[in-house]
C-alpha positions in Angstrom: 92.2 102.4 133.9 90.6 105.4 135.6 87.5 106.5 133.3 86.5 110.6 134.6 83.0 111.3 134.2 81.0 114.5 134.4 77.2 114.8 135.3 74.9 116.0 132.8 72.0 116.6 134.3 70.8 113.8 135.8 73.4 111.3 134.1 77.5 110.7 134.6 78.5 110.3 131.5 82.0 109.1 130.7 84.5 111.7 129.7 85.6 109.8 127.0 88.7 111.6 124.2 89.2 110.4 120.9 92.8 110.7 119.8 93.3 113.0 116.3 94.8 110.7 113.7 95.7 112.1 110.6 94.0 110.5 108.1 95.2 109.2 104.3 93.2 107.1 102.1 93.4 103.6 101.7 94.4 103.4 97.4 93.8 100.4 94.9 96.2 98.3 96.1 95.5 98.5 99.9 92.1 97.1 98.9 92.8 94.6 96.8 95.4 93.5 99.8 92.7 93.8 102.2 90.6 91.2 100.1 93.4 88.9 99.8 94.1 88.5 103.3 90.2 88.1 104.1 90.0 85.7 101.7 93.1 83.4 102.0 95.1 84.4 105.2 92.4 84.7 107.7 94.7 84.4 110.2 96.8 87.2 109.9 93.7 89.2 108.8 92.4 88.7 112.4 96.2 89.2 114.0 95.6 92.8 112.2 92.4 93.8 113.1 92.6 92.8 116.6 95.8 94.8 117.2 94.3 97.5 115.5 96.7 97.5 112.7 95.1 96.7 109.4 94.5 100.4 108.3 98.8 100.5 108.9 99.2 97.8 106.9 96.7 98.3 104.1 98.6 102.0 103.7 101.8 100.6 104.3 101.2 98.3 101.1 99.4 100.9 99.2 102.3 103.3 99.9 104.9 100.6 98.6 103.1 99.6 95.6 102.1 103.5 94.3 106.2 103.5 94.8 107.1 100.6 92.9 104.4 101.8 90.3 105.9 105.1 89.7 109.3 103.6 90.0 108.9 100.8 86.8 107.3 103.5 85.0 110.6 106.0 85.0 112.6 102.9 84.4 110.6 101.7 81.6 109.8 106.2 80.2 113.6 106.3 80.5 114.7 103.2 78.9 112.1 102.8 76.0 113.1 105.5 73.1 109.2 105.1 71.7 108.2 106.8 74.9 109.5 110.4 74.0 108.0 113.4 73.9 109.0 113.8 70.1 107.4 110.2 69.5 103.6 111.0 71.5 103.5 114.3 68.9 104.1 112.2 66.3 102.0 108.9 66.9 99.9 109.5 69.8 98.2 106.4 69.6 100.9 104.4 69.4 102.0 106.1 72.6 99.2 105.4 74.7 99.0 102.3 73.7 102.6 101.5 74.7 102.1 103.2 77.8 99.3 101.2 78.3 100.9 98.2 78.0 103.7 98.8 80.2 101.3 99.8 82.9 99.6 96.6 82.6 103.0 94.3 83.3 104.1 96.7 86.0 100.8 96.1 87.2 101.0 92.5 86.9 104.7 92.3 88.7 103.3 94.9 91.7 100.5 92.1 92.0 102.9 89.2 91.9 104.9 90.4 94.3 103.6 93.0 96.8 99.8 92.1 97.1 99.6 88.2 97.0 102.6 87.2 99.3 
């Protein structure tokens, strides 16, 4: 690897470019992946980091889940008639708290099976 360096004054100082990445944010789920692997597969948690692929992976399974999320929650929005729009004017509280609910199981399946495999 040929390193170029320019003088600065006194000093060579090495001519070093940082690629542009784009950016995206790490969400909920990449986190609580990231803990999971420090935690009880150390060994692919090193794999990751040393090839410089955790970030990938932590968006690639934040990506998936948000996915699966939105997903279950058309499923169950389309499937469960107490979801309407009719039925929120009428019992509001009763809608949220279904809503609720069926965010907490699709929570618990994403959990199951995207984030502790």
């Amino acid at each position: 690897m040929n390193i170029k360096y320019i003088q600065v004054g006194d000093y060579l100082l090495p001519n070093l470019i940082i690629k542009k990445e784009t950016f995206q944010q790490i969400g909920k789920y990449g986190y609580l992946r990231l803990n999971y692997i420090k935690k009880y597969k150390k060994g692919l948690y090193q794999s990751l980091l040393m090839k410089k692929e955790l970030t990938k992976h932590l968006l690639s399974v934040s990506n998936e889940c948000e996915e699966r999320l939105n997903e279950l929650m058309d499923n169950y929005i389309k499937t469960d008639e107490r979801l309407s729009e009719k039925n929120k004017e009428i019992n509001q509280i009763e809608w949220v708290k279904l809503m609720n609910n069926y965010k907490n199981i699709i929570e618990e399946i994403i959990l199951k099976e995207l984030i502790y495999v």
